[in-house]
N, C-alpha and C positions, 0 to 999 in steps of 0.2 A: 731478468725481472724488469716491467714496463718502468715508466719512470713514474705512471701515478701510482706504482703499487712503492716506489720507494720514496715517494713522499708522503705517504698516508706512514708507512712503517717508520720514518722521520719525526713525524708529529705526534706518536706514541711514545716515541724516545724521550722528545722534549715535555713530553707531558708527565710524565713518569717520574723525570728529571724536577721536574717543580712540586710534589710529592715527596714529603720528609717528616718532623715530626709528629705532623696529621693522619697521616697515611702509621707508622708505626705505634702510635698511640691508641689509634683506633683497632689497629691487629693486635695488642697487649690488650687489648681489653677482654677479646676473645683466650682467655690464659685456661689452663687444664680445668681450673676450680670455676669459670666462666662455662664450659662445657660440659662439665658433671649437672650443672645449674639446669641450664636448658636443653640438656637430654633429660632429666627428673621432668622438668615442665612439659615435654612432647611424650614422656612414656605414661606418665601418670593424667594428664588432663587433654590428651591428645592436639587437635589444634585450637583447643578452648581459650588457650590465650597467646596465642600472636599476634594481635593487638594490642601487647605492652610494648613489641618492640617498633610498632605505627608510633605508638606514642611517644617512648624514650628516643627517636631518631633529634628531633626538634629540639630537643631539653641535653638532651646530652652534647650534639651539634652547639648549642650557643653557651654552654660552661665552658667548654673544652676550648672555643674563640675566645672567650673572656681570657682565659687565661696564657690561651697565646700572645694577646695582645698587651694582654700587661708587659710578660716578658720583651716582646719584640719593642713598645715603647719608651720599657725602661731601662733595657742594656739589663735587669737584675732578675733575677729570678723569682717566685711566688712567695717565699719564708720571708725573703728580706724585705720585701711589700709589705707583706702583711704589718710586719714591727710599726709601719708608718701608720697603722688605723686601729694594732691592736698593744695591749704591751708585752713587756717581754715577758714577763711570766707566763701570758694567756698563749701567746705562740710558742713559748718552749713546751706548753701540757701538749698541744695539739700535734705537736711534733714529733713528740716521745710517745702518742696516742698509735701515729700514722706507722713510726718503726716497729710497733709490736705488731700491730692490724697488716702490714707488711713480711714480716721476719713469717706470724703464722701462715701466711698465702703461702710465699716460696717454697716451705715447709710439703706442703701442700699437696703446689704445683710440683715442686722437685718425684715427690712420691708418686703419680700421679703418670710423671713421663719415665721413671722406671716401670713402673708397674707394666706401661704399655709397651715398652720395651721390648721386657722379658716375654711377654703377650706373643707378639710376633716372633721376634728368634726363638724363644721356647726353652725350655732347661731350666725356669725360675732364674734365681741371681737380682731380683727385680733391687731389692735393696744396692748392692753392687754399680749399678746403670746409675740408680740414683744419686749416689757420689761419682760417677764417670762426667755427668750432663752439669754435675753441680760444680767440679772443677774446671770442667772446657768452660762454662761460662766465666765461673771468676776470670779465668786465665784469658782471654778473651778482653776484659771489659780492662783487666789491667796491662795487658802490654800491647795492643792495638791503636793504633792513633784512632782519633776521634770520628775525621774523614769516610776510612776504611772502615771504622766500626758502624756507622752511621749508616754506609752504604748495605753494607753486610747486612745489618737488621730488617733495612728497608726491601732490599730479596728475598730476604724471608720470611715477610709475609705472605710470600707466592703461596707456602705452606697450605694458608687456610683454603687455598681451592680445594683440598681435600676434602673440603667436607660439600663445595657444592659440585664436585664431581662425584660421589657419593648418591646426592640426590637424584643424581641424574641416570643412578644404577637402578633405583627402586620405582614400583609402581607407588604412582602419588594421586589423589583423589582431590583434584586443583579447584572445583565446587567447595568443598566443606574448606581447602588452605583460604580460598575470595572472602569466605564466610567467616574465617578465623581471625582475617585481618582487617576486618571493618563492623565486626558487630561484637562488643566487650559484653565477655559473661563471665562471671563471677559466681563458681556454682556452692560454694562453704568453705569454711574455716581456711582448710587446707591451701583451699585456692587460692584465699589472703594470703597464708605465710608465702605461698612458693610468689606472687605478685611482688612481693616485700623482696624474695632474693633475690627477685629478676631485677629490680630496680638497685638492689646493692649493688649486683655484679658489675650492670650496667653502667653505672655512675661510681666510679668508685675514686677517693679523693688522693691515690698514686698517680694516676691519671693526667690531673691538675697541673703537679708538679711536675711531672716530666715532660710535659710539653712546653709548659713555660721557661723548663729550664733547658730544654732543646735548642730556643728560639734564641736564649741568651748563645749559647754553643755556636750556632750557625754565624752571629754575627758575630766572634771570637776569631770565625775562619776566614771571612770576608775581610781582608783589607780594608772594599771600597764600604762597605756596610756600616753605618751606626745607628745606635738607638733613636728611634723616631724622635725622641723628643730634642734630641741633639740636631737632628736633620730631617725637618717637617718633610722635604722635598720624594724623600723616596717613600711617603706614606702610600702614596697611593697605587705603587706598584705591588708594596708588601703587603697590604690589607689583600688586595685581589691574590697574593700567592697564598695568603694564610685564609682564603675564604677557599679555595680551591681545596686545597691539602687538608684542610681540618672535616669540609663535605665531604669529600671523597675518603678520608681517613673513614668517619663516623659510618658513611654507608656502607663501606665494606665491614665493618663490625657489624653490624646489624644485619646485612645478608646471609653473613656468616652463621648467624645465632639463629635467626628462620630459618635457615637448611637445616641447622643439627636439630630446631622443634618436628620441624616436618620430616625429616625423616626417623627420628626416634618416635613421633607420633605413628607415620605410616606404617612401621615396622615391629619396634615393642609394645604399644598400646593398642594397635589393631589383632597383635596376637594375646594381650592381656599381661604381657610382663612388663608391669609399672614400680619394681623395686629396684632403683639406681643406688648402687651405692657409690659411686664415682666414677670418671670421665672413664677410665682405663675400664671398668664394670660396664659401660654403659657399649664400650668395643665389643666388650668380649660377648653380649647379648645378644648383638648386631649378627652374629658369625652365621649361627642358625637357620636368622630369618631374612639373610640380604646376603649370604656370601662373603666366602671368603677374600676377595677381594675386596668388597666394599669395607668389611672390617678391618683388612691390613691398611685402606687408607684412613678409615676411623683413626684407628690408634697410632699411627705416625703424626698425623696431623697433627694428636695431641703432643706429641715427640717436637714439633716444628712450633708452636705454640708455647708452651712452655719455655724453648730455646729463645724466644721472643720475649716473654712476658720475665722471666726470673732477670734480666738485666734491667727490665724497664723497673718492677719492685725494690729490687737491691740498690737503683740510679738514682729512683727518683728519694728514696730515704735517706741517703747518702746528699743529695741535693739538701731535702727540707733541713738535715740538721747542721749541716755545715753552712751555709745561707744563715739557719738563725743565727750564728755563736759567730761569724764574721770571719770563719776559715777560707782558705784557699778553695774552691770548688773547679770541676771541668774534669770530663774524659781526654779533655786534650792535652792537660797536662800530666807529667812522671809522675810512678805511683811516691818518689821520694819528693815531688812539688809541692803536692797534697795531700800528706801522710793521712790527716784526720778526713778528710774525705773519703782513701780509699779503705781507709778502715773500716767505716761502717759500711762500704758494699760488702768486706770482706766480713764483718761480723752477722750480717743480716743472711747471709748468703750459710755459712758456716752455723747459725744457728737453723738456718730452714733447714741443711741436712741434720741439726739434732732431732729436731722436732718429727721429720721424717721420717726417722729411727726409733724415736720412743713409742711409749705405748698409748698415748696417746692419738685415740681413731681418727682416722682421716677425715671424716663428715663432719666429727664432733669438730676436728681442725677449721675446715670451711664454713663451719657456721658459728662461730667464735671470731671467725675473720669477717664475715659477715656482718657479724653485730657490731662488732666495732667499728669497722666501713662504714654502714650507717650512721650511728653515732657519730664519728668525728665529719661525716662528707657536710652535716648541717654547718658547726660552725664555719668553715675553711668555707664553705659556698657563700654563707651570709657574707665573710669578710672579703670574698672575692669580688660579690657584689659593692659592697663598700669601694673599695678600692678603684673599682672600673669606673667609678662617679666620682671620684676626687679629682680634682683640677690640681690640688696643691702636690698629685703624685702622677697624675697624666696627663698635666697641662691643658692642650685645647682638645686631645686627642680623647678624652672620656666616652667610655662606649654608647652606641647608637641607644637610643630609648627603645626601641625594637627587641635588642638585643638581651638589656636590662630588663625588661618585662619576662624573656624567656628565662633568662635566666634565675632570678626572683621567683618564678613560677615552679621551675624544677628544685628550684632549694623549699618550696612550701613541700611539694612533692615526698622530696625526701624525709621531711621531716615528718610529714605527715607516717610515710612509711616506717620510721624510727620510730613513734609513738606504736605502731601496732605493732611491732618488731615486740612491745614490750604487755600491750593489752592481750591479745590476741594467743589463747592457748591452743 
């Protein structure tokens, strides 16, 4: 090997290497119930609206800094911020909002990555998988140092190339994809709601939390690391890792989600099957009209996604509720350090496989999760904004007015979207 091919392959490492909670956050976004979403939007409206995700790149990019940067500023994580602008009762509702809007995702996502499972091996059992994916994860999240876990997540986001290796199987009509992603049409009703889920799935307020409480994590492991406002001196390294890792997170979510529009667009909607009943539905559709192989990486993907997103759900509600009530919190410590912490991954986790199991529909599941996401993402984003501007909570470090505009902008956004969430039949 020449010596510039192993310096180029060097600065891939090191780049890769600076890539952590941004990069993960961003791949959890893409979750099974994030992929049921936008293969509905590409089988049913074809590439009529890939132009939400033009949009959400900007808005979703400067929440998701906001609340890195709380974290990394304040050594504490987003719940326990929040007490400082809001009171305790208003952050215990939004908290105990977020573990249900959570517990039903898992729920969800867990069914979701059986389902496709059984898809591929074949024999059914899909319920079965589902308690299989939903223990390795507990078990996983509880006896794996934090280091090792962290690492582990961040691999597996390699996952979601399945879906742009995928793309790369099918013919695609790249005139009508230029046209899709730069001219916003809005063609009835329908268009509205599914604009409304794209923006839930997109922005969703687990999210928040688990990168701000990432950021606490990472400086837990670092010796030489402290909270910026403790040590002004290493802001400016950390801003440029957390501007790095949160772009490059958000972009690969959003690549992600226009390859599964465009190719469920080119494939289900150009042969007219525009009924998705979910991410593992949305595989097995695929089989037909793109091959058997395009469809076995369909539905592991979701397998690999899932595996992502069910720890970052169960993490990040186990974060918000133990942050408010002032428990022990961190994946880096024993599960008997943090009894109350690990309980709720393990209850959030352990209810998603009830939920899973009942008879309660999976769609009905995702769009009940949905509503709620909506609804709780407005207040948690007002107060995020709040907070990013407070001197009395980030010192000199209050985020860029740049930033604060984008972000201010995607909370009107969402709100606006939660209003029609409710108008809109």
């Amino acid at each position: 090997m020449s010596r510039t091919k192993i310096k180029h392959r060097l600065r891939a490492v090191a780049l890769f290497e600076q890539l952590g909670p941004g990069l993960v956050t961003g791949a959890a976004d893409d979750d099974p119930s994030g992929i049921a979403t936008y293969s509905q939007a590409g089988a049913t409206f074809g590439f009529q609206l890939l132009w939400t995700m033009v949009l959400t790149y900007p808005l979703m990019s400067a929440v998701q800094l906001i609340s890195a940067h709380i974290g990394r500023i304040t050594g504490c994580g987003l719940a326990k911020n929040m007490r400082s602008v809001l009171p305790k009762w208003a952050v215990t509702g939004l908290v105990v909002l977020l573990f249900v809007a959570n517990t039903i995702n898992i729920g969800a996502d867990l069914a979701a990555m059986g389902e496709a499972t059984a898809l591929v091996i074949g024999g059914g059992g899909g319920h079965w998988f589902t308690i299989a994916w939903a223990l390795l994860s507990l078990t996983l999240q509880l006896f794996i140092p934090y280091r090792k876990y962290a690492r582990l997540l961040k691999w597996v986001t390699l996952s979601l190339l399945a879906y742009v290796a995928t793309l790369l199987m099918i013919k695609v009509d790249w005139s009508q994809v230029g046209l899709g992603l730069v001219s916003p049409q809005v063609s009835d009703r329908d268009a509205v709601m599914m604009i409304v889920a794209i923006f839930g799935t997109t922005i969703s307020p687990y999210l928040f939390f688990w990168q701000s409480a990432q950021e606490v994590e990472e400086i837990r492991q670092d010796p030489k690391a402290k909270p910026l406002i403790q040590d002004p001196a290493q802001a400016r390294r950390e801003f440029s890792r957390m501007r790095l890792d949160t772009f490059a997170g958000m972009a690969v979510a959003n690549m992600v989600a226009i390859s599964i529009m465009i190719v469920t667009a080119s494939t289900l909607h150009a042969q007219g099957a525009s009924s998705i009943q979910g991410a593992a539905d949305a595989a097995k559709a695929l089989e037909p009209v793109a091959g058997k192989f395009a469809f076995a990486l369909f539905a592991m993907g979701i397998v690999g996604t899932g595996l992502l997103a069910v720890p970052v759900l169960a993490g990040s509600a186990a974060f918000a509720v133990g942050e408010s009530r002032g428990w022990k919190c961190g994946l880096e410590r024993k599960p008997w350090e943090a009894v109350g912490f690990y309980s709720v991954i393990g209850a959030a986790t352990l209810l998603g496989i009830g939920i899973s199991a009942s008879s309660l529909d999976p769609i009905q599941a995702l769009i009940y999760s949905a509503v709620l996401n909506g609804f709780v993402a407005v207040p948690i984003m007002a107060t995020m904004m709040l907070v990013a501007h407070s001197r009395k909570v980030l010192g000199r470090f209050t985020a860029h007015p740049l930033l604060l505009g984008l972000g201010w902008l995607a909370t009107v956004i969402m709100a606006a979207a939660a209003i029609a969430m409710v108008v809109v039949r």
